[in-house]
N, C-alpha and C positions, 0 to 999 in steps of 0.2 A: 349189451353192445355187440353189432356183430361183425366178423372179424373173419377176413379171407387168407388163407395161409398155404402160397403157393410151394408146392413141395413135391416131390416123389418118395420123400420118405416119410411112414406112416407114425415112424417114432418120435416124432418133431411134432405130432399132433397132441401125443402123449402127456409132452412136456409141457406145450403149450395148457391144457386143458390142465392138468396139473397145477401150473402157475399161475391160471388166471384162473380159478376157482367158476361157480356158478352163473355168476355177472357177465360173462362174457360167453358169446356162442360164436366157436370156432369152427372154419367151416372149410375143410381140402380143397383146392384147384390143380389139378394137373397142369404142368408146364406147355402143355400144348392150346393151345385158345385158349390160354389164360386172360390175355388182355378183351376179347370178347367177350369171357365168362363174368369178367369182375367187374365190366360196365354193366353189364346185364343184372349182375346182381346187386352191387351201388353198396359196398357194408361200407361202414362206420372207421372203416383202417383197413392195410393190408399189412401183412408181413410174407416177407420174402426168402427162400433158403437160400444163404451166402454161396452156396454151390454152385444153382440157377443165376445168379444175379447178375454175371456180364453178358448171358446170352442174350441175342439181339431184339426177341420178341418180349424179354424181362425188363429192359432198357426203353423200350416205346412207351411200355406200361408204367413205370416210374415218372414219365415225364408227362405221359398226357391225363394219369389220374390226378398227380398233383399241382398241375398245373392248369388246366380244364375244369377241375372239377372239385377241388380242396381236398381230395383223397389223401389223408395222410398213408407216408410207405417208412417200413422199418426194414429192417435185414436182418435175419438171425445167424450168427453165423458159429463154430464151435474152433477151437483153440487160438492161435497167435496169430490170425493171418493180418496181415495188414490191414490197417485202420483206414488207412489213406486211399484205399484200394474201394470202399465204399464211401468214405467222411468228404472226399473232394464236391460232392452232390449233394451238401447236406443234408444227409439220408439217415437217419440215426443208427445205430448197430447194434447188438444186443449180445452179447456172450451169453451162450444158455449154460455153462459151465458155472454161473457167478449167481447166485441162486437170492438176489437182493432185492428184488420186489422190482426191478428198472423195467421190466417189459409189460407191469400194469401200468407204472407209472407213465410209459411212453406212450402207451395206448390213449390211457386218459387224456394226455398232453392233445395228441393226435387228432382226438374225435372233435375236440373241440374249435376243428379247422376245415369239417364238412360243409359243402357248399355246392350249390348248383350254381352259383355266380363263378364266371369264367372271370377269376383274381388269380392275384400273386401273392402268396406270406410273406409278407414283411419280416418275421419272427423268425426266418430261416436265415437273414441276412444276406445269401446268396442273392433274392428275389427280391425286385420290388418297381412301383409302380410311382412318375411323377406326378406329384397334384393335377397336371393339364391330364390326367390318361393315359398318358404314355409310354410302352413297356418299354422299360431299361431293360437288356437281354443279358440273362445272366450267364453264368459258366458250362449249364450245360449244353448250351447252343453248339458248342464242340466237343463237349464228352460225351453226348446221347450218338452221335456221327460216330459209326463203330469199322468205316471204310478207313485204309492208312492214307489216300489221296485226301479226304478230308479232315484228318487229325492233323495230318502237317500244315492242310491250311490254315486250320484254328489256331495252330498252336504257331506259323508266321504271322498272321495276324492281330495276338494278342502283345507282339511287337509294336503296333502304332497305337495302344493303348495310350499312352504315356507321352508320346510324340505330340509335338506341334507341328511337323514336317507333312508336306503335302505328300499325298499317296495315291497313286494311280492303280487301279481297279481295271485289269486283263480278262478279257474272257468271253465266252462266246455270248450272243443272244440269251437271255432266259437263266442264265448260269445262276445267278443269285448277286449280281453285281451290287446292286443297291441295297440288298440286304446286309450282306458286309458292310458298305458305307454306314447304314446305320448304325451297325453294331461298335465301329469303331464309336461312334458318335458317343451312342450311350454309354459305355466303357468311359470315354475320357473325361478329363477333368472339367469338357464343357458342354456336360451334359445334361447341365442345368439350364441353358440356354441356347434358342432356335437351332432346328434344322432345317435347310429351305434348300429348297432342289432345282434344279433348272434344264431343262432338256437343250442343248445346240443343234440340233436337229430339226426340231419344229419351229426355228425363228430363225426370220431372216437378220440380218448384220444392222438394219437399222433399229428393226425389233427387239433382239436379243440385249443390246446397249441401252436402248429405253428401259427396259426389265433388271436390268442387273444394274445399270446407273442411277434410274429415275428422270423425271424429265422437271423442267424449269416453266413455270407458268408464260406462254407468251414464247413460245420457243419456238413453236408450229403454229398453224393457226388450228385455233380450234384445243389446243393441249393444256393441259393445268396442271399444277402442280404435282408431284407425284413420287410417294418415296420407295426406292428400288429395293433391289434384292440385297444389294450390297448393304444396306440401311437397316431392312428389315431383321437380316441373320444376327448382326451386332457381332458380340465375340462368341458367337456359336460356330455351327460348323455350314458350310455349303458343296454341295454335293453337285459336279458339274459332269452332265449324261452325257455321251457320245461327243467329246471332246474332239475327234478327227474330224469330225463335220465341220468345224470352222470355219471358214474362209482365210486366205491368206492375209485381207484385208484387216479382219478383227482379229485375225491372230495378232498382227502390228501393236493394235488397239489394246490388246489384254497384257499383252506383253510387257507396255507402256506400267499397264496399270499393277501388272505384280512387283516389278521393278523397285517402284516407288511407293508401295501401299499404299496409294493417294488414287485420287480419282475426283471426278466434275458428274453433275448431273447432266444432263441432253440441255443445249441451249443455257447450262448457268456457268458461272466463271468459281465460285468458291468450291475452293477442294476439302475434301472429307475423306478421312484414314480408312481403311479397310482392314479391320479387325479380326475376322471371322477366317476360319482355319480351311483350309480347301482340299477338295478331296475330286478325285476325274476318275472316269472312265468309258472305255471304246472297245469294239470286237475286232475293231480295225490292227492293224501292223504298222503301229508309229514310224516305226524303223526302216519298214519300205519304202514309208510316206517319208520318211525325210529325203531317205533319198532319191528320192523320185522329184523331190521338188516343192512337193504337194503339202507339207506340214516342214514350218520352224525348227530347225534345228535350238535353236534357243529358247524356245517356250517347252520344246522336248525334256531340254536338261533340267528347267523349271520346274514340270511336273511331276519327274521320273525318279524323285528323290527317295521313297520310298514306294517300292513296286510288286504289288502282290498279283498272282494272276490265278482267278478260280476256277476249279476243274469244272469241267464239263459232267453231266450224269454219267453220261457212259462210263466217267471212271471212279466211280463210286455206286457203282448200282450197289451195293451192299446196304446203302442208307434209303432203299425206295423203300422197306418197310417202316420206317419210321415215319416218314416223309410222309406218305399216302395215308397212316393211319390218321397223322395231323390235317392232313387236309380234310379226312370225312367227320373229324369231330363235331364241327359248331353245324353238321348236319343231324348229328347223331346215329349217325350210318355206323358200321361195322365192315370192313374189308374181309370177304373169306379168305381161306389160304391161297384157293383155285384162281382169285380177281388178283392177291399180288405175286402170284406165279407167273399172271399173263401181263403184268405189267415190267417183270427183270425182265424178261424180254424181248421186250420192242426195245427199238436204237434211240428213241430218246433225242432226234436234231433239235427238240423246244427246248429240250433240258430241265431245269426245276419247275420251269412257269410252264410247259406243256403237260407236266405230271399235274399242278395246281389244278391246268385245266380240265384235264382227262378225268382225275379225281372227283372235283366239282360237278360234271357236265352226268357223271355215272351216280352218282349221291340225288342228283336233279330227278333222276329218271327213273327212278324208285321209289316203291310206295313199300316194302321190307325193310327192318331193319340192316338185312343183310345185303351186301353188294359182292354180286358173282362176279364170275368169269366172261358171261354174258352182256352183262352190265357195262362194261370196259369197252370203249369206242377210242379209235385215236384221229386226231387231227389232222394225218393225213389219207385215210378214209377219204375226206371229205374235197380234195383234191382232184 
């Protein structure tokens, strides 16, 4: 079995080789291009020196071998240090002090969750995947984030976990607005059923009511029956994009309809409850629009109940190496250190989804497994 053991101390090889007898071939990585080296080299498990293990480029590599790629990862670490300090990721630990056979026995555990199939372990408990395919997004979605602007968002928004109160999602273009939405999603108690999303932006007011109400066979001509979004979600979640785009007209109209959890399909008379838990967000400034005239003060207090607003990149660039290595994965690209030097950076106005792009567009463009400095184009180049 063979077995990567990132470390700078040579004594920890000793032990390892020691304890895991002939069966196993242990093999040093220096903490530098670690996570480059141990794709490239694909063993059977890694272990990790508990000393390395919060630094930022240790932390990309925990997430994208076990999760990408079924790499089991352990931690070796030596006296009393907190359990919790590694166990919150569950990430096994190993006292090399305690001389009991656990770090074969973890190994073996381990191996037996190698995979080229881009899954989730179920067996970690932390992870796992709905019968439809769908990733439930586990705990490290905020602990792999090693910027403070993004731990205190993960850690306000593991507040509407638990909630049924609507939640309005702040933030610029690109920020990750929808990604949160999801995550709440999966997270809550209804995340066993539908997420259905709707954009206010791309439909007009007669459109947008057809979509989210359904329509009534014989309503319009030419129209048939047809069951809405409100139908479709059931007691799931509904995710409503660029909420300020309204109109004041269907603002009325929605207004109506949160009021009373009730609602009509387009052209029918029987009303039907609306179940499904709601979630909004805008880049826009509510607050100006109300007063300005242009947005509800009423539909405002409606949605504002619980209020998260996601940092822009710029204030978390601490988490572009994370970000970027995830993006060039399902290419099988490698980021050098020189490509995410020139990606801190640039100013980032896309914010998450322009890094997405920039990542993607440099992975496209290469025929190496490696992606330079070179490699790296940005989106407004192209301007």
């Amino acid at each position: 079995m063979d077995v990567a053991l990132i470390s700078d101390n040579t004594a920890l090889l000793s032990w390892c080789s020691s304890e895991l007898g002939t069966s196993f071939s242990v093999k040093v990585i220096q903490k530098k291009d670690a996570l480059s080296t141990v794709l490239l080299q694909s063993p059977d498990a890694v272990l990790i020196d508990g000393e390395l293990y919060l630094e930022i480029e240790l932390c990309s590599l925990v997430s994208v071998l076990f999760l990408e790629h079924g790499i089991g990862v352990a931690v070796l670490f030596a006296g009393k240090k907190s359990f919790s300090l590694y166990g919150r990721n569950a990430i096994p630990v190993i006292n090399i002090y305690k001389n009991n056979g656990a770090l074969k026995n973890c190994l073996e555990f381990l191996s037996k969750y190698k995979s080229k199939e881009k899954v989730i372990r179920e067996d970690f408990k932390s992870f796992h995947i709905q019968p439809e395919g769908q990733l439930v997004f586990p705990e490290w979605e905020g602990s792999f984030m090693i910027s403070r602007s993004s731990r205190e968002f993960f850690s306000l928004l593991k507040n509407s976990f638990e909630s049924d109160l609507p939640v309005l999602l702040l933030g610029e273009s690109g920020s990750g607005k929808g990604f949160a939405a999801r995550i709440i999603h999966a997270k809550s108690a209804r995340k066993k059923s539908p997420f259905c999303y709707i954009n206010v932006c791309e439909r007009k007011d007669d459109v947008l009511f057809s979509e989210l109400c359904g329509t009534e066979k014989g309503s319009f001509t030419g129209v048939e029956d047809k069951e809405g979004i409100f139908s479709a979600v059931k007691d799931g979640t509904l995710f409503i994009d660029e909420i300020a785009e309204m109109s004041l007209a269907s603002q009325c109209t929605f207004l109506g309809i949160l009021d009373s959890h009730k609602y009509r399909k387009i052209g029918g008379t029987k009303e039907y409850s609306l179940e499904a838990r709601l979630l909004y967000a805008t880049d826009a400034n509510l607050e100006l629009l109300v007063s300005r005239g242009s947005f509800k003060k009423q539909l405002y207090y409606r949605i504002s109940v619980l209020v998260l607003r996601v940092p822009p990149l710029r204030e978390h660039k601490e988490d572009i190496d994370f970000l970027s290595r995830r993006f060039a994965l399902p290419f099988g690209k490698i980021l050098t250190e020189k490509a995410i030097q020139k990606l801190y950076e640039y100013s980032w106005p896309g914010n998450v989804r322009e890094l997405k792009h920039c990542v993607e567009r440099a992975c496209s463009n290469v025929q190496s497994i490696n992606v330079d400095e070179k490699d790296i184009t940005f989106e407004s180049c192209f301007f």
